[in-house]
Structures are given as structure tokens and as C-alpha cells.
C-alpha positions as CSV (number, residue, x, y, z in Angstrom):
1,X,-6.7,18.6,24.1
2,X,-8.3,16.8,27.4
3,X,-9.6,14.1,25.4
4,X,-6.1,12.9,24.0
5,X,-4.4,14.2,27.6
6,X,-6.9,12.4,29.9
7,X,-6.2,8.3,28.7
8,X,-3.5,6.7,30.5
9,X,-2.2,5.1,27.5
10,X,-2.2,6.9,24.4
11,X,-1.4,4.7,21.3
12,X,-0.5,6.8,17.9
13,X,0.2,4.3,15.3
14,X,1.6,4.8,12.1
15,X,2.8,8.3,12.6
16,X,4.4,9.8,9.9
17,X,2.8,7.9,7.2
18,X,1.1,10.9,5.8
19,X,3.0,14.4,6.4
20,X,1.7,16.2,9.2
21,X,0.6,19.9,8.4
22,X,2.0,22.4,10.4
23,X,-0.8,23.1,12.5
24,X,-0.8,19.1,12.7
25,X,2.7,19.2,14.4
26,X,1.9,21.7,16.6
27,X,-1.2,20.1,17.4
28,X,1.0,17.0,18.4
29,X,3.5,18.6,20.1
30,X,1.0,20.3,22.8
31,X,-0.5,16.8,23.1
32,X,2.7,14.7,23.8
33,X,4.0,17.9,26.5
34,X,0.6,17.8,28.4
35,X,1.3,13.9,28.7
36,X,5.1,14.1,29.3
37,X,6.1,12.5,32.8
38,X,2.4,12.2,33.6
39,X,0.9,9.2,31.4
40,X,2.6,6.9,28.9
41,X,2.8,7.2,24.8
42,X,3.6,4.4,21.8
43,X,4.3,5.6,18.8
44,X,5.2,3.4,16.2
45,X,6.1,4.5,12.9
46,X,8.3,2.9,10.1
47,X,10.0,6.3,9.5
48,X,13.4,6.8,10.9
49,X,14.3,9.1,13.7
50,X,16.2,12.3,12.7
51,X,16.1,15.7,12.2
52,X,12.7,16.8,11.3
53,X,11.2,14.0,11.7
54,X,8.0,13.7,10.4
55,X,7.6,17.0,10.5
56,X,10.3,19.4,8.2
57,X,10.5,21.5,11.4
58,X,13.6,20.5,13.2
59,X,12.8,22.8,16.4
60,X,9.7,20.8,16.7
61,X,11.3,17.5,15.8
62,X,13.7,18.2,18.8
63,X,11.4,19.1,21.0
64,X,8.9,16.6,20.8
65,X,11.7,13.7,20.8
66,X,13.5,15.4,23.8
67,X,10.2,14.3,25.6
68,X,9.1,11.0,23.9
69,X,12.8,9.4,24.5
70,X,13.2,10.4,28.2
71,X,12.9,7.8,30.3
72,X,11.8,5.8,27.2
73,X,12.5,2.1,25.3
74,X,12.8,2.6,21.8
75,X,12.2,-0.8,20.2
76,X,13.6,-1.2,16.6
77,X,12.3,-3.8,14.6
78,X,13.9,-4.8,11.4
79,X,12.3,-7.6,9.1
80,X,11.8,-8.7,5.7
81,X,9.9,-5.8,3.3
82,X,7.5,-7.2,1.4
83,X,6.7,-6.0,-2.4
């Protein structure tokens, strides 16, 4: 948990690409609440933001956003999808 605590600037990109396991959410959650209001976090991530999200937990999900978005910029990008 230091390790991913410790950096100033903790970049996760991608998340939600691949489900996270449960253990994996936890896992994420205590990470982003060590950091929160003591170093910064990007996440990008081309899922959208909701209930559960990327998780299937909503407790979690609510949680974890209730820390990312304080004091936060949320930056949507919208562009052409390749196929």
C-alpha cells in the first residue's frame, strides 16, 4: 500500500477496461483514500461515470468517486471512434 501511497502523482490509466475483482476494488478503494487530500490522482478511463462504476458494487463506486471528484477537474473528451 506505501508503494502506490508514497508517489506524488499517481497515474491509473485505462481503468475499467478489464473488470476489477472484488478484492481488486477494494484494493483500489484503500489506495485512492490513503491519497485523498494528501497527493494527486488521474484516472482516465473511456467508461462512463455512474453507479457501480467499474466495479458492480455501488457502495464502493460511491465511495471512491466521493473522494476522486472533490476538489477535482473532470475532463471529458469526446472524438471520432475508430473501427
Amino acid at each position: 500500500m506505501r508503494f502506490f501511497a508514497g508517489p506524488r502523482l499517481l497515474v491509473i490509466d485505462e481503468l475499467g477496461y478489464l473488470p476489477l475483482p472484488g478484492h481488486g476494488a477494494s484494493a483500489l478503494f484503500q489506495v485512492i483514500n490513503q491519497r485523498y487530500l494528501k497527493s494527486s490522482t488521474i484516472l482516465t478511463t473511456n467508461v462512463g461515470i455512474g453507479l457501480g462504476w467499474p466495479f458492480g458494487d455501488a457502495t464502493v463506486a460511491a465511495a471512491m468517486l466521493d473522494r476522486l471528484l472533490h476538489r477535482a477537474a473532470v475532463v471529458g473528451i469526446d472524438g471520432l471512434r475508430r473501427r
